[in-house]
C-alpha positions, 0 to 999 in steps of 0.5 A: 551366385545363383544355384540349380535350385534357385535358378528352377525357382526363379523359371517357375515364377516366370512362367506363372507370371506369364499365365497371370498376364495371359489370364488378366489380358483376357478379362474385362477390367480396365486393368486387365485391358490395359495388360492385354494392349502391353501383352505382347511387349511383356510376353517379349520382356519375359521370354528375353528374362527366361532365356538369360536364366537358363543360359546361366544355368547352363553356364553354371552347370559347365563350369561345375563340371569344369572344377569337377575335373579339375579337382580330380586332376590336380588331386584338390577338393572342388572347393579348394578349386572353386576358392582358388577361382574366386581369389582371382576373379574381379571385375574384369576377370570373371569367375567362368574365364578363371575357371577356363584358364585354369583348365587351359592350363592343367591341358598344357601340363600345369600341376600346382596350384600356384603356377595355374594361380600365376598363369590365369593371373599372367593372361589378366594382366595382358588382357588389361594392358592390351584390352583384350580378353583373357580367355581368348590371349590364353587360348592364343598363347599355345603358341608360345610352345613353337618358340620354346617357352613352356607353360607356366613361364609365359612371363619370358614374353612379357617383354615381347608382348610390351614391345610389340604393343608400344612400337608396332601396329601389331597387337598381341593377339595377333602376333601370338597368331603369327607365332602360331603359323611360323613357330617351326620356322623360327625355332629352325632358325634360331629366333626366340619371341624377342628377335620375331618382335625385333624383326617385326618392328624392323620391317615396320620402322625401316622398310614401312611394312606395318601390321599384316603386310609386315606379318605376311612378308615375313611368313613368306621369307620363312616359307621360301628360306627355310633355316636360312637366316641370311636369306631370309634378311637377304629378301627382306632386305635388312642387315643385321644391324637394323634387326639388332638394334630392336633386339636391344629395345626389346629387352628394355620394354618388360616394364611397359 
């Protein structure tokens, strides 16, 4: 990856390269006629070159302020943060999204450096599975803490995560989203992720709400019931039984 410096080096050269065309586009050879008639496309190419260089540079220059915090953070040397983001970025998780989750992370109170390895890890394999993004599942994902799984052990949604994208029209993006707006109502009565996934594929299968009309009536049964579990089955319209037999596919999904 290119430094501060390189980067300088490599904005200079574009800009005499721009002065060279501008300076050959004026003269009287055929060369430098045949420039000045592609002037205006080069002077576009080079533009478009500079802006993307000083776009990385200034997304190298906040990612290093990102691994200077978090190396005063966790009490490690910018390297050692640095070579921990390396060893988990690949081809589809680069080294930025690396580097933002594992500050996502140290936000929520993550410490070692092995939890904040096994938590960037976590949203990358979501994000693989569903085709999402990392860094925007990770961000999501806050959303967890209203249903009572701390940072760190995201893992005890995994099966949730399998189930809601094997057996609904929700993704996991947005079934974090409705964690987000009913987390308290669903902690109050007593639902952990795996009932609200059972409960969503039960509204989709048995009454043929799908997606956002199954998340919207849901919601709306949680605001209009609150801590009322029965009430909220009651203007649903499903039993106990219905709900429960998806409770029992849920925990077989972990593995999807």
């Amino acid at each position: 990856m290119a430094g501060q410096a390189e980067l300088q080096i490599i904005l200079k050269a574009r800009d005499e390269a721009s002065k060279a065309l501008e300076s050959a586009g004026k003269a009287g050879s055929k060369s430098g006629q045949a420039i000045q008639k592609h002037w205006k496309a080069a002077s576009v190419a080079l533009a478009g070159a500079g802006l993307a260089l000083e776009g990385l540079a200034r997304s190298q220059a906040e990612s290093t302020k990102t691994v200077d915090r978090l190396a005063a953070q966790l009490g490690l040397t910018n390297e050692t943060i640095r070579e921990m983001a390396r060893d988990l970025s690949n081809v589809t998780f680069p080294l930025e999204d690396v580097i933002g989750l594992m500050e996502l992370g140290v936000q929520q109170g993550i410490r070692s450096g092995q939890a904040l390895a096994d938590y960037a890890n976590f949203w990358d394999m979501v994000a693989d599975a569903t085709g999402g993004s990392a860094t925007e599942l990770g961000k999501a994902g806050v959303a967890l803490r209203a249903v009572g799984i701390a940072a760190g052990q995201e893992q005890e949604a995994i099966a949730a995560f399998g189930f809601i994208t094997e057996n609904t029209t929700t993704n996991v993006a947005d079934f974090l989203t409705f964690l987000d707006k009913t987390g308290p109502d669903l902690r109050a009565m007593g639902l952990d992720v795996n009932q609200t996934a059972a409960f969503l594929a039960a509204m989709e299968k048995e009454l043929g709400l799908a997606g956002r009309t199954a998340r919207s009536e849901f919601k709306e049964a949680l605001d209009q019931n609150k801590g009322d579990l029965a009430g909220v089955m009651a203007q649903l319209g499903l039993t106990a039984d219905q709900v429960a037999l998806y409770r029992d596919e849920v925990d077989e999904s972990s593995g999807v």
